[in-house]
N, C-alpha and C positions, 0 to 999 in steps of 0.2 A: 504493500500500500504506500510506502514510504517513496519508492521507487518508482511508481505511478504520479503520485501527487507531486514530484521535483520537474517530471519527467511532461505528462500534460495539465500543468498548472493552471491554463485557458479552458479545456476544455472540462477540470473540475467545475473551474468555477462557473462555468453556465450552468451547470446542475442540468436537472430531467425538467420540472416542471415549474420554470419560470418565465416569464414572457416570451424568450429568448432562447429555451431551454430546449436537451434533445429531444426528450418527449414529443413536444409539439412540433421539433422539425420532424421527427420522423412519421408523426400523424400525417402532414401537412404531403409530405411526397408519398404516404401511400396514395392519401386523400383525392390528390390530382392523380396519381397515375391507375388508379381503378375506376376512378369515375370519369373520365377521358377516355378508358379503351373500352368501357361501357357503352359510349355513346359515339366515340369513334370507330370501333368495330363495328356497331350496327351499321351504320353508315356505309365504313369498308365492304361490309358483308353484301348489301343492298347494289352498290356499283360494282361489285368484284362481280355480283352475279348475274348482274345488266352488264355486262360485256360480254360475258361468257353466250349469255342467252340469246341477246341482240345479236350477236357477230354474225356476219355472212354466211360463217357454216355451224352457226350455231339452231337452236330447236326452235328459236322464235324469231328468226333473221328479220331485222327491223334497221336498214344502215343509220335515217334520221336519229333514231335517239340510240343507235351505239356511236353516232358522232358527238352526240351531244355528251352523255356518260364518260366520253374515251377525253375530249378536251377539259371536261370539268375536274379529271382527279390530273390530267397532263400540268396545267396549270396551278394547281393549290400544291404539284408534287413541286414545281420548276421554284416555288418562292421559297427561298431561304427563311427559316422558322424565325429568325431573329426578324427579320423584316416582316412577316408575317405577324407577329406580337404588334407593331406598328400599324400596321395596313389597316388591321382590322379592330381597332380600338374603338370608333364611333358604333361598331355592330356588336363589339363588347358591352361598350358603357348603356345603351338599349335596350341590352338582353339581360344582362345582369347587375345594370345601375352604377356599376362602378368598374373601374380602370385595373385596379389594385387588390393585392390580395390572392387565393386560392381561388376562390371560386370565378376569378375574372379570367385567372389562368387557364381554368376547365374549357372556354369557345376557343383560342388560339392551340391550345395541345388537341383538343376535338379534332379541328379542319388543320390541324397540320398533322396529325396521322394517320387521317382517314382513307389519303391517298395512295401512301404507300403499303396500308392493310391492300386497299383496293386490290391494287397490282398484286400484290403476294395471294390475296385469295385468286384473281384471275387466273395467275400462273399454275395454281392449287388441281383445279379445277378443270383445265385444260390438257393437263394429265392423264385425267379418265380417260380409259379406252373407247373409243368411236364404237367399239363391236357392239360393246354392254349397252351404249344408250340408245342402238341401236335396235337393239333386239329387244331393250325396252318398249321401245316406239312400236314394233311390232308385234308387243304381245298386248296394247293399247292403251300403254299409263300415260295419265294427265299430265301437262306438264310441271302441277305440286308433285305427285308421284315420282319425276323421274329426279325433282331437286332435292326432294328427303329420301329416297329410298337409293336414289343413283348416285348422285353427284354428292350428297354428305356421306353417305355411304364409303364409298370408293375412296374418295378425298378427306374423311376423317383424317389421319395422320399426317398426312402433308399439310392440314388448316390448323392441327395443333404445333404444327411446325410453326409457320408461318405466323399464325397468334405470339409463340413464344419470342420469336426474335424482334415482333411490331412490339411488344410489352417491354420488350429490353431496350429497345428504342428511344421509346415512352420515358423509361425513366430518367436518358440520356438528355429527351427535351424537357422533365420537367425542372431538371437542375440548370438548364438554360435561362427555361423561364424564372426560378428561383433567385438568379444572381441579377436578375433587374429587378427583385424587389416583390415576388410572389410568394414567398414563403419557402417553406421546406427547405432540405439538404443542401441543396444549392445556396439559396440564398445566407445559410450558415457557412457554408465552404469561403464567398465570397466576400459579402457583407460585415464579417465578423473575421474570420481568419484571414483573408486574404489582406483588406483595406486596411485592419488593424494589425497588419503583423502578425498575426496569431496561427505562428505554420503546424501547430496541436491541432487547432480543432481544425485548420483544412485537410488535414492527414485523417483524422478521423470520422470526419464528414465522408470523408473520398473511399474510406472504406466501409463504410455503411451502405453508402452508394453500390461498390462492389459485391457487398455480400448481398443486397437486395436483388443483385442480376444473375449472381450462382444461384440464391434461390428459384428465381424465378428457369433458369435455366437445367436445374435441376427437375424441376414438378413437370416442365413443356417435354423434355427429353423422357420424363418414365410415366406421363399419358400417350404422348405417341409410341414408343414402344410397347403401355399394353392395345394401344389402337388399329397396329398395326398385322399382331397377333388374331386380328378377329377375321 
């Protein structure tokens, strides 16, 4: 203990549950990062699979709105999330009243992941074998049938893939967002450790950080492997 306390003196003295404290940093970036891939993921899920379906040799070939779906995540994917914090602050501060904080962070972490889920479920999904959805078709399933029975079917594994590395992402953006002043891990790595000298608690922010993505990396790797299995 003696050894500890000489050692990160900064990062004592924030304690767990002070304004300032780990506790609420680390509430604060699960906070954003599960409730973001919540509503970013739907989202992801929705255009990953309006491409998929719209596409010219897809089951509901529609080119208008696979043009429309294919430029809307092109472009929310081409902005740099940093400037995207920016961009879209007046549909922030309307949607959630304010600039600042967690919950302002949740619309720019939203529409800045939802793009690249998009793509990764696309590519998920594109996967499946033509035979299967095929023969789907031909034995007369709807097209909800061949999206739950076929395409999550087949594609489980690879969307827990793909889930798990958008999640890791995620958290990559929320400490982004964190070091302009949204809360969480980030903004203790930067805000506190960084400005103030204080290279304890950036070292321990950063491994917090880290072990949040082993975790997450760990749980994504031993569901798709039993998903894989079925």
């Amino acid at each position: 203990m003696n050894w500890i306390t000489k050692t990160f003196p900064n990062v004592i003295s924030l304690g767990w549950s002070t304004d300032q404290g780990w506790g609420l940093a680390i509430y604060q970036t699960l906070y954003m990062t599960f409730t973001s891939a919540i509503v970013g993921g739907i989202l992801g899920l929705i255009f990953g699979f309006g491409l998929v379906l719209f596409a010219e040799d897809g089951i509901l070939p529609n080119r208008p709105i696979y043009w429309i779906l294919d430029k809307i995540v092109s472009i929310f994917r081409a902005i740099p999330f940093i400037i995207l914090l920016a961009f879209i602050m007046p549909f922030t501060l309307l949607l959630v009243h304010t600039t600042i904080g967690v919950n302002a962070a949740l619309v720019p972490l939203s529409l800045g992941i939802f793009p690249f889920y998009a793509r990764q479920v696309q590519n998920a999904l594109i996967s499946v074998d033509d035979g299967i959805i095929e023969a789907a078709q031909a034995f007369g399933a709807t097209t909800t049938e061949i999206i739950f029975k076929v395409y999550l079917r087949e594609a489980l594994a690879d969307l827990i893939r793909v889930s798990t590395v958008t999640l890791i992402s995620l958290v990559g953006l929320t400490a982004m967002a964190g070091a302009i002043g949204s809360g969480g891990l980030g903004n203790t790595a930067i805000s506190i450790g960084y400005n103030r000298f204080q290279s304890d608690v950036t070292l321990v922010a950063t491994l917090l950080i880290i072990v949040f993505i082993f975790i997450i990396q760990f749980i994504g790797d031993f569901l798709a492997k039993i998903a894989s299995h079925k």
